[in-house]
N, CA, C and O atoms as a DFTB+ gen file, in Angstrom:
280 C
 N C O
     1  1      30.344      68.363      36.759
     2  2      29.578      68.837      35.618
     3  2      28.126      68.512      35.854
     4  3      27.892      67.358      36.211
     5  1      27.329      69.166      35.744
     6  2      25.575      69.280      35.895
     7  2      25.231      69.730      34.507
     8  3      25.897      70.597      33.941
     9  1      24.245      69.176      33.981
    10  2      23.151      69.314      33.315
    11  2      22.196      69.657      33.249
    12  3      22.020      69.374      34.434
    13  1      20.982      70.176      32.876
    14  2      19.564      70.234      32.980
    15  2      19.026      71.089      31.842
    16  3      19.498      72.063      31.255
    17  1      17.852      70.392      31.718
    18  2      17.088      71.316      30.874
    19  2      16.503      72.152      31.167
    20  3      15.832      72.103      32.198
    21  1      16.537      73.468      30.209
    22  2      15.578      74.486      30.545
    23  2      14.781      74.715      29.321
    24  3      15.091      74.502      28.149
    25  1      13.696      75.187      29.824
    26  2      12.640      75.325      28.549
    27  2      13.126      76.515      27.757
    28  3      13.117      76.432      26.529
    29  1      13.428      77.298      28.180
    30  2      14.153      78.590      26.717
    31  2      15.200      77.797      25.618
    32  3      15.413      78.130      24.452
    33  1      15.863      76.486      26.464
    34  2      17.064      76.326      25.625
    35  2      16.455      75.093      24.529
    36  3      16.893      75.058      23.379
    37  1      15.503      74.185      24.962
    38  2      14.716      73.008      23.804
    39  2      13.331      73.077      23.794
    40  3      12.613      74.019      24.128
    41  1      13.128      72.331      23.511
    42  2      11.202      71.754      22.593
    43  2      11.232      70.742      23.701
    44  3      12.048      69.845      23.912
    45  1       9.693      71.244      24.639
    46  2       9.373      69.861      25.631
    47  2       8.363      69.572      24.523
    48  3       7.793      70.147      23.597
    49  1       8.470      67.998      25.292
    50  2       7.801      66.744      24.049
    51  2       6.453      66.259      25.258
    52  3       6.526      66.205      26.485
    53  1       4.978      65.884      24.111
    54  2       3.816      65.694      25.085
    55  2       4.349      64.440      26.009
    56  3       5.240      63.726      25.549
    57  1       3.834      64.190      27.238
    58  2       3.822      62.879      27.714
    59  2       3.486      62.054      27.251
    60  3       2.422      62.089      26.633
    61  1       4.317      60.809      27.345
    62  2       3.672      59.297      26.438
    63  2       3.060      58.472      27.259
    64  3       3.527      58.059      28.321
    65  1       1.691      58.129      26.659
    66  2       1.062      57.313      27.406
    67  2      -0.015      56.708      26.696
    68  3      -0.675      57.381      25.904
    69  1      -0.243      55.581      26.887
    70  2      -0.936      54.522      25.660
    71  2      -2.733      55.098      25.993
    72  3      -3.221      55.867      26.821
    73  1      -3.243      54.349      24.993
    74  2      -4.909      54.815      24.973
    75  2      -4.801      54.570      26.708
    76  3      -3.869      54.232      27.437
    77  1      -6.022      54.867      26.920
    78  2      -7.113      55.205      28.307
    79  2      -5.736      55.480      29.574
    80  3      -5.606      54.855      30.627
    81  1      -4.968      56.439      29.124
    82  2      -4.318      56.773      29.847
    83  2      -3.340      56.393      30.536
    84  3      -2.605      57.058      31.265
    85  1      -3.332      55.133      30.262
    86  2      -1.945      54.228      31.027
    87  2      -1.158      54.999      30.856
    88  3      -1.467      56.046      30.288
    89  1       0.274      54.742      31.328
    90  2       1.543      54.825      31.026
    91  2       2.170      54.191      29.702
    92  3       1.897      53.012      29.476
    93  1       2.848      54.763      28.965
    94  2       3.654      54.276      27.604
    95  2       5.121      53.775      28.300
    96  3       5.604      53.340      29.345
    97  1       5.433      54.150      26.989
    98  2       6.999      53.660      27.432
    99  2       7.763      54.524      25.932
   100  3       7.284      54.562      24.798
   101  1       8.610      54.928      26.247
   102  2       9.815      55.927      25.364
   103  2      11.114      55.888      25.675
   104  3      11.537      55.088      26.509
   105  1      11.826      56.673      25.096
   106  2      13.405      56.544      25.362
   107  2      13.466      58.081      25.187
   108  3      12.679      58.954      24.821
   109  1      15.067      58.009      25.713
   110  2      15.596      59.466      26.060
   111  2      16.664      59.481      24.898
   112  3      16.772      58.320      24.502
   113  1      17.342      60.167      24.322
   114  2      18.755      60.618      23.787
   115  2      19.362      61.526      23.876
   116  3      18.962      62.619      24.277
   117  1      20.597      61.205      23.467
   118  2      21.090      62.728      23.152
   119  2      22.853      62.973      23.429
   120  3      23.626      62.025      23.564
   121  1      23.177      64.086      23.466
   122  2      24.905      63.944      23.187
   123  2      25.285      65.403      24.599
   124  3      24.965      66.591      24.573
   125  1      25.833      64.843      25.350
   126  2      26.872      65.946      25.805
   127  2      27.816      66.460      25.403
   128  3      28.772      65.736      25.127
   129  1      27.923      67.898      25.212
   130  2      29.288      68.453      24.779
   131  2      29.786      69.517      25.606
   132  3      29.111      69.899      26.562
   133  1      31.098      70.129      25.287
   134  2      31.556      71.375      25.383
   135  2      31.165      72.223      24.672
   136  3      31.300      72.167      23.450
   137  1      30.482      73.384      25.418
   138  2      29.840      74.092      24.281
   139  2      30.834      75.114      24.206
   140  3      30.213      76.020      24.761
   141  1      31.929      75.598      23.913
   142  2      33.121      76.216      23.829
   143  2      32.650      77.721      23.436
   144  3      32.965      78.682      24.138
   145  1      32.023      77.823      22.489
   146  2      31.534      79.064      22.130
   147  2      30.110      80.056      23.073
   148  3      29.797      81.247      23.070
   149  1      29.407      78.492      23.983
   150  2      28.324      78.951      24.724
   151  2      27.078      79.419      23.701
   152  3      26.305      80.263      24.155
   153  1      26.896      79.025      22.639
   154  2      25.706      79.027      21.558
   155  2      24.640      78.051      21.901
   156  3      23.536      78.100      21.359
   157  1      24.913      77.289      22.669
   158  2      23.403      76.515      22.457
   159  2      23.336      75.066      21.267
   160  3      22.567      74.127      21.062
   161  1      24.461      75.511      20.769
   162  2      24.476      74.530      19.400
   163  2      26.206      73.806      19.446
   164  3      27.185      74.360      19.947
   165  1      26.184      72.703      18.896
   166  2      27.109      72.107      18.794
   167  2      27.897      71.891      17.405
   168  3      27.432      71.353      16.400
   169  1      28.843      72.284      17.521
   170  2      30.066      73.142      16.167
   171  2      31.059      71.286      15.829
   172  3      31.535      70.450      16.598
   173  1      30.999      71.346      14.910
   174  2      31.817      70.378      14.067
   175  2      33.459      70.478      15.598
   176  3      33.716      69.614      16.436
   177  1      34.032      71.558      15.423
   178  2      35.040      71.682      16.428
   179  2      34.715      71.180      18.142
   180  3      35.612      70.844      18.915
   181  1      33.333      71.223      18.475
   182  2      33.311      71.080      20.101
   183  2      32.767      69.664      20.334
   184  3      31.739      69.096      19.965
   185  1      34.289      69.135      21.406
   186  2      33.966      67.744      21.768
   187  2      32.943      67.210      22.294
   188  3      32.342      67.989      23.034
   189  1      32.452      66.080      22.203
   190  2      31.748      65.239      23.341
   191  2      32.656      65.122      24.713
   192  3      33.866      65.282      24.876
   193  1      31.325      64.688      25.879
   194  2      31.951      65.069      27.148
   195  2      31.531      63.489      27.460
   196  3      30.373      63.227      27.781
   197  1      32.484      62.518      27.352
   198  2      32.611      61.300      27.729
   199  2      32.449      60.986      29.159
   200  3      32.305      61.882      29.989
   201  1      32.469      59.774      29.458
   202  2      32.206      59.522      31.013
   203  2      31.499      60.311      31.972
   204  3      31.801      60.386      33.163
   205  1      30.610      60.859      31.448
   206  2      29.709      61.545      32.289
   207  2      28.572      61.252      32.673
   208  3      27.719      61.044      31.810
   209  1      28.255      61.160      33.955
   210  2      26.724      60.298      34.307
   211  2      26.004      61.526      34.062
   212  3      26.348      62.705      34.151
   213  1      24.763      60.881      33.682
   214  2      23.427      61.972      33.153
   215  2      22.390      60.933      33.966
   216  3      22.143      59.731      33.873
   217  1      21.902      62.065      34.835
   218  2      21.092      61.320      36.181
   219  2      19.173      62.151      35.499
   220  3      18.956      63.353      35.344
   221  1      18.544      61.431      35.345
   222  2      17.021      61.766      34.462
   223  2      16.226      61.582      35.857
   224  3      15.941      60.482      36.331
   225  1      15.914      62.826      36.439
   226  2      14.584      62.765      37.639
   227  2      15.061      62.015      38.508
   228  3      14.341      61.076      38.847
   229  1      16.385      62.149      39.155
   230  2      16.903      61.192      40.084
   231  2      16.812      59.891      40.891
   232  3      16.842      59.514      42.063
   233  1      16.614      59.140      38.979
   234  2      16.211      58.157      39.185
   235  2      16.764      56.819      38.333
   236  3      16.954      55.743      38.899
   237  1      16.977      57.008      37.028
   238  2      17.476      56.791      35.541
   239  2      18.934      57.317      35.766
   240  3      19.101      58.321      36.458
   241  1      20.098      56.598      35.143
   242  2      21.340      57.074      34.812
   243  2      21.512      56.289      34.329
   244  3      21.153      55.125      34.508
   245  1      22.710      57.222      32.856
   246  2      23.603      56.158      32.085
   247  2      25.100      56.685      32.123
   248  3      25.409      56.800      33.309
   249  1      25.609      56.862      31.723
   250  2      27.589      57.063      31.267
   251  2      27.217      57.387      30.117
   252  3      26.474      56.694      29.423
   253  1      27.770      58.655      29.739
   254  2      27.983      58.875      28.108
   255  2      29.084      58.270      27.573
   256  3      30.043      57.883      28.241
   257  1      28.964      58.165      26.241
   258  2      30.513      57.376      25.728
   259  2      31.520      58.026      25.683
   260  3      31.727      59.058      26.321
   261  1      32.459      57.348      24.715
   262  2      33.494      58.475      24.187
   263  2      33.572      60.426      23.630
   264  3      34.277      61.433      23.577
   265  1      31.970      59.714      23.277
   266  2      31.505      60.533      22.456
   267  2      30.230      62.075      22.762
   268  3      29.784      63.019      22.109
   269  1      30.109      61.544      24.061
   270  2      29.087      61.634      24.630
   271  2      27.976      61.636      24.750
   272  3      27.374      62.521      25.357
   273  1      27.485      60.738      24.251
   274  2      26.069      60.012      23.581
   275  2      25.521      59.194      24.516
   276  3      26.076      58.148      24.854
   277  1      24.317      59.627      25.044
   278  2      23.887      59.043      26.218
   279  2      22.178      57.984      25.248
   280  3      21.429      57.274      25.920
């Protein structure tokens, strides 16, 4: 299973980065599912996709849960 974002499918967010330009610091979220219907949107009926590594700029990874909540 692969992932990725594409810009037609969400809202990119500005870069975070503290006054005079440093680097910030933020967090990521979010839920894997089955999108069963292929809408884009996630239906009361379509599961989370548990145990799934979600690899961020091949660099960052976590395991989604049960639930698939990374």
């Amino acid at each position: 299973l692969s992932a990725r974002f594409e810009a037609i499918g969400g809202t990119p967010s500005p870069r975070v980065a503290a006054v005079g330009g440093r680097s910030g610091t933020g967090s990521i979220a979010g839920t894997l599912f089955f999108d069963e219907n292929r809408d884009g949107k996630r239906q009361p009926t379509e599961r989370g996709a548990g145990g799934v590594t979600v690899l961020l700029d091949g660099r960052q990874m976590q395991v989604t849960d049960a639930e698939g909540r990374f």
